[in-house]
PyMOL commands that place a pseudoatom at each C-alpha (Angstrom):
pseudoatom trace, name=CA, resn=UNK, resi=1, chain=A, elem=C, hetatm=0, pos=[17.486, 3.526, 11.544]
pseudoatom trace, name=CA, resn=UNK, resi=2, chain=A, elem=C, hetatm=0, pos=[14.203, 1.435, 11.681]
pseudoatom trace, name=CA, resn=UNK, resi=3, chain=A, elem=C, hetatm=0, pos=[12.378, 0.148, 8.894]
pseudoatom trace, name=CA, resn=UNK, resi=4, chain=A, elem=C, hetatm=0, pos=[8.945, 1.961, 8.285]
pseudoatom trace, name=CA, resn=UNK, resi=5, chain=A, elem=C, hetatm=0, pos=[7.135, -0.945, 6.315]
pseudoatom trace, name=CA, resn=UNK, resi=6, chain=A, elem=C, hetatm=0, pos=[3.274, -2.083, 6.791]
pseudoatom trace, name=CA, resn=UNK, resi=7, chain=A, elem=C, hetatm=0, pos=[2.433, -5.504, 6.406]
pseudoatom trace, name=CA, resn=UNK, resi=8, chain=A, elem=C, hetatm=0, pos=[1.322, -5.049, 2.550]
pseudoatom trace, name=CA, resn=UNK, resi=9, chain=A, elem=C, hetatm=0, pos=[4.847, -3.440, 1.872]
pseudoatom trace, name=CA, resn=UNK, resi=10, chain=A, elem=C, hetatm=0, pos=[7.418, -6.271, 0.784]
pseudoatom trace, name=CA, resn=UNK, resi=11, chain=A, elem=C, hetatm=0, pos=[11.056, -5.375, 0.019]
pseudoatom trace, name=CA, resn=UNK, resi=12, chain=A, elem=C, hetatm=0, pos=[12.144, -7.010, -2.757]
pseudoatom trace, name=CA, resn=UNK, resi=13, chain=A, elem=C, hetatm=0, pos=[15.406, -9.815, -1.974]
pseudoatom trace, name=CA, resn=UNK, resi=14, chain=A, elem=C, hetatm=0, pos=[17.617, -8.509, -4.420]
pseudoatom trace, name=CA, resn=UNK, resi=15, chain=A, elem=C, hetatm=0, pos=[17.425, -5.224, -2.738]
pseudoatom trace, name=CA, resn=UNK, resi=16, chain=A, elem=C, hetatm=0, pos=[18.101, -6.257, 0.886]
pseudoatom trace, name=CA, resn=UNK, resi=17, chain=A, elem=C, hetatm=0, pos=[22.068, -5.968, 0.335]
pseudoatom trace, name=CA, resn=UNK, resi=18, chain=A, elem=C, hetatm=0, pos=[21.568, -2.502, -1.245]
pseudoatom trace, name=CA, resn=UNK, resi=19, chain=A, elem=C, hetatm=0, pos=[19.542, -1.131, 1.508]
pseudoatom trace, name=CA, resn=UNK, resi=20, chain=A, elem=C, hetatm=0, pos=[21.890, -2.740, 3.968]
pseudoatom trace, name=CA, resn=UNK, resi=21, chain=A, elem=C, hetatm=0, pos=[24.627, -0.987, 2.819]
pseudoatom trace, name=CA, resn=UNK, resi=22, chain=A, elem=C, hetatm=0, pos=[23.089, 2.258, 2.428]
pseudoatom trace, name=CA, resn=UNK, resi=23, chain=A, elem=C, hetatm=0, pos=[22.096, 2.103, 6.323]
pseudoatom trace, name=CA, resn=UNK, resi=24, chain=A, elem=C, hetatm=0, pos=[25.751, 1.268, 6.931]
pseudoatom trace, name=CA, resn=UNK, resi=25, chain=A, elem=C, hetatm=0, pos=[27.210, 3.849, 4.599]
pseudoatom trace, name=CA, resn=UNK, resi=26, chain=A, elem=C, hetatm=0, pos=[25.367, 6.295, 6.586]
pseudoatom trace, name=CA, resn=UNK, resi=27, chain=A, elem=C, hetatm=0, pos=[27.061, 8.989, 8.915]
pseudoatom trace, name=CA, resn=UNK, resi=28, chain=A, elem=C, hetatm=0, pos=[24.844, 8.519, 11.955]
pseudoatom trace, name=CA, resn=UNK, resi=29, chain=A, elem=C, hetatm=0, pos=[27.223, 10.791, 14.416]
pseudoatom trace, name=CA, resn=UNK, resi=30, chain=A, elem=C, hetatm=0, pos=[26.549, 13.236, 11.507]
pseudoatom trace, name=CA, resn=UNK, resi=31, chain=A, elem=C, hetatm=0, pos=[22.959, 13.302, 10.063]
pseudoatom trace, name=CA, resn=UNK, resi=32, chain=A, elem=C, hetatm=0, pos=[19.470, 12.053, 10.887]
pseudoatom trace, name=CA, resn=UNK, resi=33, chain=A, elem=C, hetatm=0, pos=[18.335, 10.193, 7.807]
pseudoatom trace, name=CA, resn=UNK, resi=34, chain=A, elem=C, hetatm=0, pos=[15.309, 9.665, 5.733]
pseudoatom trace, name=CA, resn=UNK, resi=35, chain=A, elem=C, hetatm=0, pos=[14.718, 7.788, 2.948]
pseudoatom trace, name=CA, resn=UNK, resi=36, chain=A, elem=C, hetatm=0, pos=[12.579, 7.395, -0.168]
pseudoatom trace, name=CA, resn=UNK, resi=37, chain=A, elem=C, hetatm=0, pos=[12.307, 5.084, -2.826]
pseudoatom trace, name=CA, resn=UNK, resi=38, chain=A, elem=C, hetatm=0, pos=[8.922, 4.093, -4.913]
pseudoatom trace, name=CA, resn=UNK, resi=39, chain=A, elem=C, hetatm=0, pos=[7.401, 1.001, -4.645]
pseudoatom trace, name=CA, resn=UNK, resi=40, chain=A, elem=C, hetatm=0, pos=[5.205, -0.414, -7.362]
pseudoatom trace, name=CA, resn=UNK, resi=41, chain=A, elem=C, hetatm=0, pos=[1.289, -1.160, -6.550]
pseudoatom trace, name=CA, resn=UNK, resi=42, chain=A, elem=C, hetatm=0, pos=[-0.772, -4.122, -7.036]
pseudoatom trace, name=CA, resn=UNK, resi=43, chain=A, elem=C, hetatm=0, pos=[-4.283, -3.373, -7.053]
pseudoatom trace, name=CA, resn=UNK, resi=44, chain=A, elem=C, hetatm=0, pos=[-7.679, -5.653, -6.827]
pseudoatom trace, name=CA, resn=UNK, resi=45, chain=A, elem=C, hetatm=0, pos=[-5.166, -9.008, -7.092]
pseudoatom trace, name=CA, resn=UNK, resi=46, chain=A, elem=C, hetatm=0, pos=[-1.393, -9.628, -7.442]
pseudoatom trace, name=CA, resn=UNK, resi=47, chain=A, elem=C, hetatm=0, pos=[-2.163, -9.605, -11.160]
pseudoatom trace, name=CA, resn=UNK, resi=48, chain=A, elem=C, hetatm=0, pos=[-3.264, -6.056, -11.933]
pseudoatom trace, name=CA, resn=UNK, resi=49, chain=A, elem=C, hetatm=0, pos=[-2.506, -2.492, -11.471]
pseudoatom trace, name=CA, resn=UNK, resi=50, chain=A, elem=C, hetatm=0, pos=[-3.567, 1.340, -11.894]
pseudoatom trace, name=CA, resn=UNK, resi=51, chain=A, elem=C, hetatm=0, pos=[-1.424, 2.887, -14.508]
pseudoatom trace, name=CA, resn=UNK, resi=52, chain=A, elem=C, hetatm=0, pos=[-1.929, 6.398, -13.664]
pseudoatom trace, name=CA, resn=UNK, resi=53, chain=A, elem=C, hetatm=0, pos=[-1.344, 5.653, -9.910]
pseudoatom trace, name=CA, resn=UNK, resi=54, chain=A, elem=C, hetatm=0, pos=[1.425, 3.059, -10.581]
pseudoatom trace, name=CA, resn=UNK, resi=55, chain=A, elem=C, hetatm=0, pos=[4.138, 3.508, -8.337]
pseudoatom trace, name=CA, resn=UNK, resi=56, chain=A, elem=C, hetatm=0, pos=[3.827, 5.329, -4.278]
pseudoatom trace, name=CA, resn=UNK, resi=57, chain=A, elem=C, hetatm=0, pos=[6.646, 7.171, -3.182]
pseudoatom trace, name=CA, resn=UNK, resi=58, chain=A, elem=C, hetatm=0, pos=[7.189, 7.414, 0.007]
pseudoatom trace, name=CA, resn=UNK, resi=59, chain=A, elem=C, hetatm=0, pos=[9.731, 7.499, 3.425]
pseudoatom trace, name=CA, resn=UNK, resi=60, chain=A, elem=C, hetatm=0, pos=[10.464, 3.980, 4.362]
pseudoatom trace, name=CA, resn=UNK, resi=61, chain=A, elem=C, hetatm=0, pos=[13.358, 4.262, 6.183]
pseudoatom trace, name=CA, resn=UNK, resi=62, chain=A, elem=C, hetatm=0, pos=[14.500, 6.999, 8.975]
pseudoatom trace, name=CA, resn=UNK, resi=63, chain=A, elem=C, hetatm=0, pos=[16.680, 7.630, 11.788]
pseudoatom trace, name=CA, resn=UNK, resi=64, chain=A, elem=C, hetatm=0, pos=[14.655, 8.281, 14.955]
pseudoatom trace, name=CA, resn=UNK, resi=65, chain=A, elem=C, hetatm=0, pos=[14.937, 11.712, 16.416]
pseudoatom trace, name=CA, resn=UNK, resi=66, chain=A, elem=C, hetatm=0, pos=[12.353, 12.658, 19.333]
pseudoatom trace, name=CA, resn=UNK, resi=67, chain=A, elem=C, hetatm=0, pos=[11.113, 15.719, 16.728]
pseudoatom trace, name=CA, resn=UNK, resi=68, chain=A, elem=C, hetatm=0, pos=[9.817, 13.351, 13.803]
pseudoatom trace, name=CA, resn=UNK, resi=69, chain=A, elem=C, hetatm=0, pos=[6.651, 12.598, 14.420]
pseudoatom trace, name=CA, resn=UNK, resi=70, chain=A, elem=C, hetatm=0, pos=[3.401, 11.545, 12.601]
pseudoatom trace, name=CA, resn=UNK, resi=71, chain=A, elem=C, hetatm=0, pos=[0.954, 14.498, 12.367]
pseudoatom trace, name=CA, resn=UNK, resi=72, chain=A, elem=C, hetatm=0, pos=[-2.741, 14.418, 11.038]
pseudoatom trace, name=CA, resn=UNK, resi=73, chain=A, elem=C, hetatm=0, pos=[-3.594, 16.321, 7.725]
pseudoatom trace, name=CA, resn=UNK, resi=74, chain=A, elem=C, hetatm=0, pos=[-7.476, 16.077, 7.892]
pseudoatom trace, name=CA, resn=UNK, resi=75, chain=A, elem=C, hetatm=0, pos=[-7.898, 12.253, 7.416]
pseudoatom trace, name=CA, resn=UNK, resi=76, chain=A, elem=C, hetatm=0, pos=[-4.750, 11.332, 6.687]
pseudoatom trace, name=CA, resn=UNK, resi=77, chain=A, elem=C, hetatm=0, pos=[-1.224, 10.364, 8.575]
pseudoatom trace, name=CA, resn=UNK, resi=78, chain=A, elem=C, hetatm=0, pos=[1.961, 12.672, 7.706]
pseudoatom trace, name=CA, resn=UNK, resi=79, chain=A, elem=C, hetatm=0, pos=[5.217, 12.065, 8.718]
pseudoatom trace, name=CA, resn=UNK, resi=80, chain=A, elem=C, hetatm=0, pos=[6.318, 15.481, 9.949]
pseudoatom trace, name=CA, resn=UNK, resi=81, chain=A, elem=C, hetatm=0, pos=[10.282, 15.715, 9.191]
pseudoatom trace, name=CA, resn=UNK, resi=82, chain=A, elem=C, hetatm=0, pos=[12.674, 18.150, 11.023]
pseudoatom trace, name=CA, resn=UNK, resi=83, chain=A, elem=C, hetatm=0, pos=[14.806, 20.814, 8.708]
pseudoatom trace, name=CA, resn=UNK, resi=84, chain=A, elem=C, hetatm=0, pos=[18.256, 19.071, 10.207]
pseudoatom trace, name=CA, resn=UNK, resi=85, chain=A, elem=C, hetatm=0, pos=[17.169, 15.875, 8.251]
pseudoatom trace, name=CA, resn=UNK, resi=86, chain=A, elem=C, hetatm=0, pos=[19.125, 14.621, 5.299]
pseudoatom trace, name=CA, resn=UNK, resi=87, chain=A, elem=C, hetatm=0, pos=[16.655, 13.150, 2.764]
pseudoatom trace, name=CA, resn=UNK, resi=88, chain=A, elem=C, hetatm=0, pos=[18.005, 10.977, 0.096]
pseudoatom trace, name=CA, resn=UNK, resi=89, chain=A, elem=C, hetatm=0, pos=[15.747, 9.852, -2.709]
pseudoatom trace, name=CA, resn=UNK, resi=90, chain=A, elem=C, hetatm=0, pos=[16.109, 6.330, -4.197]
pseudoatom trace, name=CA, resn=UNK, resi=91, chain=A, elem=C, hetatm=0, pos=[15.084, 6.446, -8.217]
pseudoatom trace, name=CA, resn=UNK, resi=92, chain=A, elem=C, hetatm=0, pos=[14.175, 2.884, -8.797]
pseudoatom trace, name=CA, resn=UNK, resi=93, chain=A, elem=C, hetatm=0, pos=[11.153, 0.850, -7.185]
pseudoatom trace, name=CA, resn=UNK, resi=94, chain=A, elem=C, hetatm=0, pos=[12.965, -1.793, -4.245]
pseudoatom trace, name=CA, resn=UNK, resi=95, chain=A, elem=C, hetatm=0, pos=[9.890, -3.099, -3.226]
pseudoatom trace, name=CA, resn=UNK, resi=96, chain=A, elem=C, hetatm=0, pos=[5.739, -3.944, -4.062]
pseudoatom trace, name=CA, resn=UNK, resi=97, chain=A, elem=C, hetatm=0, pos=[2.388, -2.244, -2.483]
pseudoatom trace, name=CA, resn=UNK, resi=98, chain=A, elem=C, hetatm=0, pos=[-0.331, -4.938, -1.956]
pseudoatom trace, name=CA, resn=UNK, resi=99, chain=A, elem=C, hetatm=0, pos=[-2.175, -1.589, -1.757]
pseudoatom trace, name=CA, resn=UNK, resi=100, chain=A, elem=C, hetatm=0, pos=[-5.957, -2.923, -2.507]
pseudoatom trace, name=CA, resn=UNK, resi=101, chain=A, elem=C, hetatm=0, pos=[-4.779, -6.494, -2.392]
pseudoatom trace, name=CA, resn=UNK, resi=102, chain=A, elem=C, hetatm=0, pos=[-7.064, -7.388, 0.181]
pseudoatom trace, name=CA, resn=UNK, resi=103, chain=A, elem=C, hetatm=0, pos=[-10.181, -9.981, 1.113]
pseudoatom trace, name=CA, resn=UNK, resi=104, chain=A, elem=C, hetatm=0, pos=[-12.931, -8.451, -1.263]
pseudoatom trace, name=CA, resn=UNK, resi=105, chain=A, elem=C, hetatm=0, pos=[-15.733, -7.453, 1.636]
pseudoatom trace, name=CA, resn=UNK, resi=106, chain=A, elem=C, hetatm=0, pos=[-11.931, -5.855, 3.044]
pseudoatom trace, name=CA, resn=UNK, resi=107, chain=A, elem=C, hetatm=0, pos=[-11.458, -4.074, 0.198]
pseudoatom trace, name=CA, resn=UNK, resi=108, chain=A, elem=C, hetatm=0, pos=[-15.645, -2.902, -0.178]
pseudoatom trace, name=CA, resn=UNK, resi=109, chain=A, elem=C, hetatm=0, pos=[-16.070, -1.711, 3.250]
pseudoatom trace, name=CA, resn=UNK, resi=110, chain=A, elem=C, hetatm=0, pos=[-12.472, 0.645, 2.687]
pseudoatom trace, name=CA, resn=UNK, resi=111, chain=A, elem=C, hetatm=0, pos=[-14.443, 1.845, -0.619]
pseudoatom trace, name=CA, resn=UNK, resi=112, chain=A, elem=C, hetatm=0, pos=[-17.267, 2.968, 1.514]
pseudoatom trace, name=CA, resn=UNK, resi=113, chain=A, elem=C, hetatm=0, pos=[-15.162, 4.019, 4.807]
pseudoatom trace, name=CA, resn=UNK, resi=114, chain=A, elem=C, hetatm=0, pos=[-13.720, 6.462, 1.904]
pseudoatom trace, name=CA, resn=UNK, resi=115, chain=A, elem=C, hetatm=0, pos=[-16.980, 7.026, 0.644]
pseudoatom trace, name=CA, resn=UNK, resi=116, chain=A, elem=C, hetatm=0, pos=[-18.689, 8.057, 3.688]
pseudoatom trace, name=CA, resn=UNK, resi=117, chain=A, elem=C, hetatm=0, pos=[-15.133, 10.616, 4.916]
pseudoatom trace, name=CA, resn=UNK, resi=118, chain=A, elem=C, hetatm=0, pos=[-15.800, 12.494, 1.473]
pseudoatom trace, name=CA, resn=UNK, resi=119, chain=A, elem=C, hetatm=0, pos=[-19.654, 12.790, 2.160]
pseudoatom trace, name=CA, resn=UNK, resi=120, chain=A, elem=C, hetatm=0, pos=[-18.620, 14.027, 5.273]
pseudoatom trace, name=CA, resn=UNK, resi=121, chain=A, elem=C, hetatm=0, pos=[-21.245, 11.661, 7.058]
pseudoatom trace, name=CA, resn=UNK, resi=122, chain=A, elem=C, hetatm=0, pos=[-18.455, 8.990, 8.627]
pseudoatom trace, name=CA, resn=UNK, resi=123, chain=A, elem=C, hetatm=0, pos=[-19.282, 10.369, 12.324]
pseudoatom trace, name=CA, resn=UNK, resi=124, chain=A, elem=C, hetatm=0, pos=[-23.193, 10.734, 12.123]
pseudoatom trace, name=CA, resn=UNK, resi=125, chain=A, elem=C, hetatm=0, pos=[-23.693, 6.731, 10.459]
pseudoatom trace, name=CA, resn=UNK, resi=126, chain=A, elem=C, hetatm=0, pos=[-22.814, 3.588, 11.194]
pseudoatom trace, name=CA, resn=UNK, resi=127, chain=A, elem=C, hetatm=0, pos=[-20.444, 1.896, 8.560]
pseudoatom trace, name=CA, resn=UNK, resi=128, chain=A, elem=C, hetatm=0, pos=[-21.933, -1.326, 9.102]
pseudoatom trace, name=CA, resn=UNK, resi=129, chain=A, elem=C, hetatm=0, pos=[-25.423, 0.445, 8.342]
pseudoatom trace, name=CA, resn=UNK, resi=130, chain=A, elem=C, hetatm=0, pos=[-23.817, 2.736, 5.430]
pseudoatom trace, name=CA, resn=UNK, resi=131, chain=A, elem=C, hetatm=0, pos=[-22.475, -0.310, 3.900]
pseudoatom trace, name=CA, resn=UNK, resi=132, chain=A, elem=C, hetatm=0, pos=[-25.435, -2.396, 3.917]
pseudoatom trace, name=CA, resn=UNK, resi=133, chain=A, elem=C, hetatm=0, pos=[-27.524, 0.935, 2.360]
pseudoatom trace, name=CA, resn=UNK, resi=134, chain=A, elem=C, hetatm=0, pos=[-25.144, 1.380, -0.356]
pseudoatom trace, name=CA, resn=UNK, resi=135, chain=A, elem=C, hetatm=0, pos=[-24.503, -1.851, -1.529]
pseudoatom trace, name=CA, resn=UNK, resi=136, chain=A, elem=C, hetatm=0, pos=[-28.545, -2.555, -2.371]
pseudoatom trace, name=CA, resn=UNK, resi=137, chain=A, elem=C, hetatm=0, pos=[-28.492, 1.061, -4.322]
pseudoatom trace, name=CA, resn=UNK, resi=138, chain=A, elem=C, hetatm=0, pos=[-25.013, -0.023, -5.970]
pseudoatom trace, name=CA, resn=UNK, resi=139, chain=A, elem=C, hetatm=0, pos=[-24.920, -3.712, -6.351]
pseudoatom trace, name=CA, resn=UNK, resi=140, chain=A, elem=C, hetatm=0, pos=[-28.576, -4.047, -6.435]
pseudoatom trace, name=CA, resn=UNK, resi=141, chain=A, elem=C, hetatm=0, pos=[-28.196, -6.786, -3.538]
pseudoatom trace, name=CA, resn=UNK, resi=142, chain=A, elem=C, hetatm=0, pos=[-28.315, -6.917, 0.362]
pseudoatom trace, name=CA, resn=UNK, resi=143, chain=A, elem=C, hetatm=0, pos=[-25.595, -9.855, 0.131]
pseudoatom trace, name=CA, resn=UNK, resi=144, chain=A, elem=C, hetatm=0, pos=[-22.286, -8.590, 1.376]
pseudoatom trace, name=CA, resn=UNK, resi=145, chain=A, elem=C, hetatm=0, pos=[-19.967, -11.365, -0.126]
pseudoatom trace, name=CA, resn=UNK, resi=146, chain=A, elem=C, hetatm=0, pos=[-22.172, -10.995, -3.502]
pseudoatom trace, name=CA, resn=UNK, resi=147, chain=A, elem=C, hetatm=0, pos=[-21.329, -7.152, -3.218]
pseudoatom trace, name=CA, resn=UNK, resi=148, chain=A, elem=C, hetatm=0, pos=[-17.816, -7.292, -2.726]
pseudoatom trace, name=CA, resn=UNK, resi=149, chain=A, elem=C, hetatm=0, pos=[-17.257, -9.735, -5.377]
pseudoatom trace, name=CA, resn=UNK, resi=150, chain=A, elem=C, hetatm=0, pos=[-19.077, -7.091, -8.020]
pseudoatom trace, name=CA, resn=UNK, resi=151, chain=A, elem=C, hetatm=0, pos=[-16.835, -4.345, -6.518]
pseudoatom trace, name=CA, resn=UNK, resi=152, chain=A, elem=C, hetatm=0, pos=[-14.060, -6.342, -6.970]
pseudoatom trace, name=CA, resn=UNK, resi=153, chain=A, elem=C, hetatm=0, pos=[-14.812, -7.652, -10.665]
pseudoatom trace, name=CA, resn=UNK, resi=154, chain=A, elem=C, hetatm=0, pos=[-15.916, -4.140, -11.056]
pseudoatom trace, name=CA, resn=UNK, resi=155, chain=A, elem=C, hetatm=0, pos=[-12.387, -2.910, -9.779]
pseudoatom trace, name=CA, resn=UNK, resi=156, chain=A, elem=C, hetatm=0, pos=[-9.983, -5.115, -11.654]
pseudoatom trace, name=CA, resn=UNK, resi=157, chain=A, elem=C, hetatm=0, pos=[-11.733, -4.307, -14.832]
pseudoatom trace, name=CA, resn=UNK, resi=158, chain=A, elem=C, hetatm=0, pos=[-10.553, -0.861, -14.829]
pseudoatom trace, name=CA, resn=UNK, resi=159, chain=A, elem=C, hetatm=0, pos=[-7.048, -1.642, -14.313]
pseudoatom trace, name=CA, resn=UNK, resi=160, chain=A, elem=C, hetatm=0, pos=[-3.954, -2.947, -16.260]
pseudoatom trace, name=CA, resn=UNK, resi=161, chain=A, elem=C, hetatm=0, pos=[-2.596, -6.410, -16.578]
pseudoatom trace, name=CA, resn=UNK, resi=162, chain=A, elem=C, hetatm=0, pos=[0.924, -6.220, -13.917]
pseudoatom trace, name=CA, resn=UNK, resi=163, chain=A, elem=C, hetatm=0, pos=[3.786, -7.834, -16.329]
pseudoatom trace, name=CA, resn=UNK, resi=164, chain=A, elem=C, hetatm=0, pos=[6.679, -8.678, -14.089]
pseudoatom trace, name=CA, resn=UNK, resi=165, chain=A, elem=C, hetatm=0, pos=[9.129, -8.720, -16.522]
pseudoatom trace, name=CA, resn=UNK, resi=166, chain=A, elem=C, hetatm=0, pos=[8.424, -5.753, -17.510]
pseudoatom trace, name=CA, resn=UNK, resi=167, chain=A, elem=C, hetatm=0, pos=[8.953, -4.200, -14.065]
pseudoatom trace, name=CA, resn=UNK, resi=168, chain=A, elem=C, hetatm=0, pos=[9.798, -5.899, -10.975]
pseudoatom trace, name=CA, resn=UNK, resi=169, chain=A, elem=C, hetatm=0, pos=[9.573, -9.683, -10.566]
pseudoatom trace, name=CA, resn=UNK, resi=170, chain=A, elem=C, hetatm=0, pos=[7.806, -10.907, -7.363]
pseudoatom trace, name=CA, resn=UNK, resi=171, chain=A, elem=C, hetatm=0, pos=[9.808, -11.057, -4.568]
pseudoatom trace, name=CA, resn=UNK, resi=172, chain=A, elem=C, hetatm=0, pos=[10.164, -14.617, -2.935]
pseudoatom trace, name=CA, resn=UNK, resi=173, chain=A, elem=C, hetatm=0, pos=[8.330, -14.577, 0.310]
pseudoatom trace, name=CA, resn=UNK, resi=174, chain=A, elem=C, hetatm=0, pos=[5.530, -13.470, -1.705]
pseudoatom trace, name=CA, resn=UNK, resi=175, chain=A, elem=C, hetatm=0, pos=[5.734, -16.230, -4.350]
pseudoatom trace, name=CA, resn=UNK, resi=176, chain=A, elem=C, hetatm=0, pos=[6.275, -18.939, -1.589]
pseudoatom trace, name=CA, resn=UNK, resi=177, chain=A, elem=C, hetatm=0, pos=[3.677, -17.538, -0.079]
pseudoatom trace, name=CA, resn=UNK, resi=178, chain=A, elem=C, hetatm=0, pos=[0.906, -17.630, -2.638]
pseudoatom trace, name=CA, resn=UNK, resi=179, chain=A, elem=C, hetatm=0, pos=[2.091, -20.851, -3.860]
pseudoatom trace, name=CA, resn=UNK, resi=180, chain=A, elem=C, hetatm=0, pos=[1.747, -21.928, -0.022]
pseudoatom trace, name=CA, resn=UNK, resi=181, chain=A, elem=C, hetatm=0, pos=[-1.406, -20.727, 1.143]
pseudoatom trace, name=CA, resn=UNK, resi=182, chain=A, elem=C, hetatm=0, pos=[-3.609, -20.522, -2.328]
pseudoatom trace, name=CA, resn=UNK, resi=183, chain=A, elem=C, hetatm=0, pos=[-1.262, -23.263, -4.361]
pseudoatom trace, name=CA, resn=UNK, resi=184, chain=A, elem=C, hetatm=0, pos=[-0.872, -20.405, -7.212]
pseudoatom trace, name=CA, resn=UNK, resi=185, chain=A, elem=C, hetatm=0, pos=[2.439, -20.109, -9.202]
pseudoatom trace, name=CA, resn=UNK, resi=186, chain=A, elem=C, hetatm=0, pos=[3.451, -16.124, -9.749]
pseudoatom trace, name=CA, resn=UNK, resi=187, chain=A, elem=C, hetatm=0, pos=[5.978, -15.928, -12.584]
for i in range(1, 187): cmd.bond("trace and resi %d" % i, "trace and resi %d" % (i + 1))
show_as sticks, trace
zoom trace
């Protein structure tokens, strides 16, 4: 079994025994595996989120098998999962999404990436030439730092204040982190 985490995914430390177990509870002479559990997203900063899109649920762990594979659904990435797969569903978030926790020019150029694959104009433009369109029609500037900040103000406005005790603290490596690199406490 291999972990199936992106760099934005972090697995909460009080969780690392639990999922070790589960991977060594696991009949692998017997099954091919995969597992689900939600994690909880952080949107804009590490201090907000989007209530109606709150946690993502998705495989993070799975035992390779030359038949699993990643298939394209128009845009997007699927995992494609063989019938003789044993899927077991964890209930409770393990881990945090950094899911649009990103440098804000980042974070504007994904909003118009997005933009221009539902316009259906992403192969006949530019982005670079897109972006720098939109942005003096949206943000009423040609400045892409001065853009991006607006989108991101713009962004965290519409979302929720993220309460940790509420839901799941922070794990460590991203409080160390923070503290580290931007000399921020998270509580």
């Amino acid at each position: 079994m291999g972990p199936e985490m992106d760099a934005d995914f972090i697995l909460h430390e009080d969780y690392v025994p639990f999922i070790k177990n589960l991977i060594e509870e696991l009949d692998e002479k017997r099954w091919y595996f995969v597992v689900y559990w939600p994690h909880i997203c952080l949107d804009g900063d590490l201090f907000h989120f989007d209530p109606e899109n709150f946690l993502h649920i998705e495989h993070w762990l799975f035992t390779y098998h030359p038949r699993l594979k990643y298939v394209m659904l128009g845009w997007l990435e699927h995992l494609d999962v063989p019938w003789f797969y044993k899927r077991i569903d964890i209930d409770k978030p393990l881990s945090m999404h950094l899911r649009t926790v990103k440098n804000p020019v980042r974070l504007l150029y994904r909003h118009y990436w997005y933009k221009a694959r539902v316009e259906g104009v992403i192969d006949q433009v530019d982005l670079d030439v897109y972006v720098k369109q939109r942005i003096v029609i949206d943000f009423e500037t040609n400045n892409i730092e001065e853009a991006a900040k607006k989108y991101l103000k713009a962004l965290i406005s519409k979302l929720s204040r993220y309460e940790p005790s509420k839901y799941l603290s922070y794990p460590r490596v991203l409080k160390d982190y923070v503290r580290e690199k931007y000399g921020i406490e998270l509580t």
